[in-house]
C-alpha positions as CSV (number, residue, x, y, z in Angstrom):
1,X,0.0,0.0,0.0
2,X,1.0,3.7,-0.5
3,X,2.2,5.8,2.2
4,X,-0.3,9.0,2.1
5,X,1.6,11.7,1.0
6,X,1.5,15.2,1.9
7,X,-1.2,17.1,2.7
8,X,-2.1,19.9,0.0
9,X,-4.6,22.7,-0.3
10,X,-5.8,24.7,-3.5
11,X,-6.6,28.5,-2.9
12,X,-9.1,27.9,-5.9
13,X,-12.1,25.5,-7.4
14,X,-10.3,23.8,-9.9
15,X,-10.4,20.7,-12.2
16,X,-7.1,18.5,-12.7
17,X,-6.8,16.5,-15.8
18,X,-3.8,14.0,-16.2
19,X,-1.4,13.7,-19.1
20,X,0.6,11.6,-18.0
21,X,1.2,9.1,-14.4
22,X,-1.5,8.7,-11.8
23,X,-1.6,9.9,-8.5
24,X,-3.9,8.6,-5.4
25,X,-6.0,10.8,-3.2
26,X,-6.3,9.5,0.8
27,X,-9.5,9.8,2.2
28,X,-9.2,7.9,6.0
29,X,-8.8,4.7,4.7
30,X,-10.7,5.1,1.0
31,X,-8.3,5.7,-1.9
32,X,-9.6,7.1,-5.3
33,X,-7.2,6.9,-8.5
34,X,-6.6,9.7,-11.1
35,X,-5.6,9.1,-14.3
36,X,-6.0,10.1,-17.7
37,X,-9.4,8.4,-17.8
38,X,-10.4,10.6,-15.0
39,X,-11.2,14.5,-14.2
40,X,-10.1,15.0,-10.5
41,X,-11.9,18.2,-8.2
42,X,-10.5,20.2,-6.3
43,X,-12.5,22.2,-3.8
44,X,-11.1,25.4,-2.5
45,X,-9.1,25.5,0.9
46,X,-10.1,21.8,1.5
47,X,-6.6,19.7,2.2
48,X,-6.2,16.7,0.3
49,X,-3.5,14.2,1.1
50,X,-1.8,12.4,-2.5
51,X,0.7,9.6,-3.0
52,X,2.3,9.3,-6.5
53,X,2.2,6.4,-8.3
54,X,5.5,6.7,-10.3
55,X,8.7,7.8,-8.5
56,X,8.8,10.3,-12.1
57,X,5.6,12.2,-10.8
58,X,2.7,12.6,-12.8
59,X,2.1,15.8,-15.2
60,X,-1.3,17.2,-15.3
61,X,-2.9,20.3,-15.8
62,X,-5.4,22.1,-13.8
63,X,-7.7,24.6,-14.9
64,X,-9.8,27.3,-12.9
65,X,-12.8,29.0,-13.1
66,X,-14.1,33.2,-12.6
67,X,-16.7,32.7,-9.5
68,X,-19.7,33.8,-11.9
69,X,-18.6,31.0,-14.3
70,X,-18.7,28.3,-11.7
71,X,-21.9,29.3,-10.4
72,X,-23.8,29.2,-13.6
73,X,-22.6,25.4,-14.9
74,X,-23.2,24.2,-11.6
75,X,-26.5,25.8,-11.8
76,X,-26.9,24.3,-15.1
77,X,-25.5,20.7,-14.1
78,X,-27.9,20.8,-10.8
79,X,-25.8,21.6,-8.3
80,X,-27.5,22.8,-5.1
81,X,-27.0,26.9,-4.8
82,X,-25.6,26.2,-1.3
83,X,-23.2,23.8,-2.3
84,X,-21.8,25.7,-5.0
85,X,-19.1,28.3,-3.0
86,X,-17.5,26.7,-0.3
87,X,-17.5,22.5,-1.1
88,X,-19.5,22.6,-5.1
89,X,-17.4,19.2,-5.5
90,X,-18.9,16.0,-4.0
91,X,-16.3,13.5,-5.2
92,X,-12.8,13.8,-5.6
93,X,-12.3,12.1,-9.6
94,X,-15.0,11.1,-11.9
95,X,-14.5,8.8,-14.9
96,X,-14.7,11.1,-18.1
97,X,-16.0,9.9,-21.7
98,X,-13.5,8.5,-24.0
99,X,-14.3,11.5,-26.3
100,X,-13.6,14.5,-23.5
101,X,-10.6,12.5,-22.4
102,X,-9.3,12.9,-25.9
103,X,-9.9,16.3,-26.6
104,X,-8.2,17.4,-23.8
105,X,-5.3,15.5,-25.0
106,X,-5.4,17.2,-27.4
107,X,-6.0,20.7,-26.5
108,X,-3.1,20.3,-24.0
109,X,-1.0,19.0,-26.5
110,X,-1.6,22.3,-28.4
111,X,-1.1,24.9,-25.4
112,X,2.3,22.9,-24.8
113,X,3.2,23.4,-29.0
114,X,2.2,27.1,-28.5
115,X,-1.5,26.7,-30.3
116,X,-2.9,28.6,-27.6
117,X,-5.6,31.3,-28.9
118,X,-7.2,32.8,-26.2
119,X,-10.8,32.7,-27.5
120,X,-10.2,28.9,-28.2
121,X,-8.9,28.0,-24.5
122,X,-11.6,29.6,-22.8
123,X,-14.0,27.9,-25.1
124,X,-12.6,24.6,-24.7
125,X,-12.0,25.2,-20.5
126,X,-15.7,26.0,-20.2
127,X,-16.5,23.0,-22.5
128,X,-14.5,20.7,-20.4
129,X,-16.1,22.3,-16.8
130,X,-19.5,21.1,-18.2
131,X,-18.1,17.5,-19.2
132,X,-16.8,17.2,-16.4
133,X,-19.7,18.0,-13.9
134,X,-21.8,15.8,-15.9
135,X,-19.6,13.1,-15.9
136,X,-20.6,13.1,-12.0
137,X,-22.5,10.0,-11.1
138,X,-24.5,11.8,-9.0
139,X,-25.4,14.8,-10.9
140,X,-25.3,13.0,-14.5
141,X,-29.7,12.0,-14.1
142,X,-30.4,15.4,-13.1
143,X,-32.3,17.3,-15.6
144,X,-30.8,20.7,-17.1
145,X,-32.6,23.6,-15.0
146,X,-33.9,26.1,-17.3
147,X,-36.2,26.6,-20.6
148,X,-34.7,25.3,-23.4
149,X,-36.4,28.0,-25.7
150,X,-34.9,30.4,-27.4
151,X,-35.6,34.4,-26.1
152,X,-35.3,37.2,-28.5
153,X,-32.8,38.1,-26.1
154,X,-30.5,35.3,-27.1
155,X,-30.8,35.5,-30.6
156,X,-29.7,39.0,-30.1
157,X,-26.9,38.0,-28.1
158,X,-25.5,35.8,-30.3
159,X,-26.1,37.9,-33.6
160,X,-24.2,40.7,-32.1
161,X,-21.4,38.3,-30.7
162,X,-21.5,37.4,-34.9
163,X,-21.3,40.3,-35.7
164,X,-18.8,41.5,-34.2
165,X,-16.6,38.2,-34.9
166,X,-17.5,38.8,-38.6
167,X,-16.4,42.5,-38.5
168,X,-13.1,41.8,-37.6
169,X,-12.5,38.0,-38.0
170,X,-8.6,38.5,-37.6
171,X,-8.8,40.0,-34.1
172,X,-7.9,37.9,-31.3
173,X,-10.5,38.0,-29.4
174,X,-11.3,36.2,-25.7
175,X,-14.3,35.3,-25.3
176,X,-14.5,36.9,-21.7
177,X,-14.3,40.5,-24.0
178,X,-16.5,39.3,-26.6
179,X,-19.0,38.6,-23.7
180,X,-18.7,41.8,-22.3
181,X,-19.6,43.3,-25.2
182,X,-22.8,41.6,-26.1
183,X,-23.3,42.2,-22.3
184,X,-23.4,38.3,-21.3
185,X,-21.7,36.1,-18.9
186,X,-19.0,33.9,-21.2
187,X,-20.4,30.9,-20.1
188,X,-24.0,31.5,-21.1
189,X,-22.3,33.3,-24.6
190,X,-20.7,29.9,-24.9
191,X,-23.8,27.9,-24.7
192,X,-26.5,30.0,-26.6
193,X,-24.3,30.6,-29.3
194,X,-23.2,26.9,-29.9
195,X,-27.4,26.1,-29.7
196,X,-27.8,28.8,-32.4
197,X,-25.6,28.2,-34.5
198,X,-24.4,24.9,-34.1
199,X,-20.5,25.7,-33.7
200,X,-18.4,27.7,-31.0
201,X,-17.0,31.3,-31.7
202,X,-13.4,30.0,-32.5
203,X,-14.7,27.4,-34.9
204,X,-16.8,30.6,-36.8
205,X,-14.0,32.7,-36.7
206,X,-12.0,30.0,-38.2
207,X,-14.0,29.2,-40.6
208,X,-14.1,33.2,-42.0
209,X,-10.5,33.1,-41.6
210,X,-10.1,29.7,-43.7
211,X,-12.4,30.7,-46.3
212,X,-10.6,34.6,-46.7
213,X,-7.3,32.5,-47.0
214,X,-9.1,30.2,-50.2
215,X,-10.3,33.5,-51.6
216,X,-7.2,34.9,-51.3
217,X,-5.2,32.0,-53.0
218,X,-7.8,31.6,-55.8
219,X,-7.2,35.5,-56.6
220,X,-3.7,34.7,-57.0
221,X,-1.5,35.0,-53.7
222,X,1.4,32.6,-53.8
223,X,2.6,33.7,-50.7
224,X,1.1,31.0,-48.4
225,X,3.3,31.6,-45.3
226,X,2.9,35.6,-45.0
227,X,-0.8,35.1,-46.0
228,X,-1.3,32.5,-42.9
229,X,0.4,35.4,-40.7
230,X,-1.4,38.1,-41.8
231,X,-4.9,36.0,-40.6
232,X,-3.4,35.6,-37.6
233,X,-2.5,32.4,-37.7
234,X,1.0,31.1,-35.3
235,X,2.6,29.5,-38.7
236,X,2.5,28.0,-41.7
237,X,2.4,24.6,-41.1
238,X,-0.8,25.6,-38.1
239,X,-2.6,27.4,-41.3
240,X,-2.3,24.1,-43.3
241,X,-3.6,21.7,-40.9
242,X,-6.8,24.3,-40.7
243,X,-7.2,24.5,-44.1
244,X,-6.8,21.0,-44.4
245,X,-9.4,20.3,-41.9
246,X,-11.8,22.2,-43.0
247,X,-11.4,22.2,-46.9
248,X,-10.3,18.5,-47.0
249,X,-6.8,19.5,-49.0
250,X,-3.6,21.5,-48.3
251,X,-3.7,25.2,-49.4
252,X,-0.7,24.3,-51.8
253,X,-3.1,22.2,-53.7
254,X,-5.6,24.8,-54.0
255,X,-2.9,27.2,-55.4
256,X,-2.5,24.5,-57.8
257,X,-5.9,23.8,-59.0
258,X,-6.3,27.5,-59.2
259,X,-3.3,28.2,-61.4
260,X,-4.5,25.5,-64.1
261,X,-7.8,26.9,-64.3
262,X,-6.1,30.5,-64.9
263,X,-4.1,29.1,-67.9
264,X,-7.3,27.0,-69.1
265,X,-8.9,30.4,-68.8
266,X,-5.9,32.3,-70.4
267,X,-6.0,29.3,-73.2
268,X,-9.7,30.1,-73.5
269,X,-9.4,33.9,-74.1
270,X,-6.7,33.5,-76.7
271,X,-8.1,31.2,-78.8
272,X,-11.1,33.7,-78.6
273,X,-9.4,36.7,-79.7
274,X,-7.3,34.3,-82.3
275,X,-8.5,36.0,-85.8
276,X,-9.9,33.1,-87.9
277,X,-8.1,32.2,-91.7
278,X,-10.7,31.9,-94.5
């Protein structure tokens, strides 16, 4: 058996997801495991004592919440309002859906290789606060308090959160500013905007961003790596993978298709003005 290990104490709420090792939390005599597979919670200025399981440590990453946006995904998850400031955990790990456990692979992976837009990590840390809280047992029956229609007053929100985006798709924006500006909460941004239009802010900013980089090459820019800086994008090899994602080829290739349909047109036009011998 482990010995139990120090005893530790978080000044904030926070979720811990693992990239790599495990680590054990002591409760008495009860032992819970976190691991990748897991989310663990950590409830403000509540000690916790935690053996390693690998004498190399363990390398996760934990991510913390503004008060407001705490209180209104609890809210939404079920969470009783007098739970939710002092202890809003109730367990120390819950097991997390293959899928979730993935992405934030993923997205962790990213903010280690520098792919860190601020819009997109705030997205993705709210996303991953509501997985997470779901993926408690005791919470995950609980219905969703709140209509599920649509106001006027969140269509408006999110056409003026559009707007905006649309207005000035190479800004990099956070979506804590955006929010402000459309006067919501980010967390409720997040969520009526996803319901209305069935993708997060980063994803529709991408998209403009992607599709003014096609028009671009189709109107004849050969400069692929000072066109993927100029939309904002880190480099040239993080423009590609976009535009490969969402276009299902490699901006190269467009430049290619474009330039033989320019010389099919160019062949076009001269054989047109070509005077004819009778």
């Amino acid at each position: 058996m482990l010995a139990c290990g120090c005893e530790e104490c978080s000044s904030r709420h926070a979720l811990v997801f693992a990239r790599r090792g495990a680590f054990v939390f002591h409760d008495g005599t009860h032992r819970t495991v976190m691991d990748a597979n897991h989310v663990a919670f950590f409830n403000a200025a509540h000690p916790r004592r935690i053996s390693h399981l690998d004498i190399a440590g363990d390398d996760c990453t934990a991510l913390s919440f503004s008060d407001e946006a705490f209180d209104e995904a609890m809210a939404a998850t079920g969470i009783p309002v007098a739970h939710r400031r002092h202890r809003p955990f109730p367990v120390r790990t819950a097991a997390i859906a293959p899928e979730l456990a993935l992405k934030s692979q993923i997205f962790f992976a990213d903010l280690a290789a520098g792919d860190g837009a601020a819009l997109k990590a705030e997205e993705r840390g709210l996303e991953f606060l509501s997985g997470a809280l779901h993926s408690i047992p005791a919470l995950r029956a609980r219905p969703v308090a709140g209509s599920t229609r649509r106001s006027d007053r969140t269509r408006t929100v999110v056409a003026d959160a559009q707007e905006f985006v649309a207005a000035r798709p190479f800004e990099n924006w956070t979506l804590s500013n955006l929010a402000r500006d459309v006067g919501s909460s980010p967390y409720h941004l997040l969520r009526v905007f996803r319901a209305e239009t069935g993708s997060t802010i980063h994803q529709y900013r991408m998209n403009l961003r992607l599709l003014s980089a096609a028009r671009s090459i189709l109107e004849g820019c050969d400069d692929l790596t000072g066109l993927a800086l100029d939309l904002g994008f880190s480099s040239h090899s993080h423009f590609t993978d976009a535009f490969r994602r969402r276009f299902g080829m490699a901006p190269s290739l467009l430049r290619r298709r474009a330039s033989r349909l320019e010389r099919a047109q160019l062949r076009k036009n001269s054989t047109a003005l070509r005077p004819s011998i009778r």
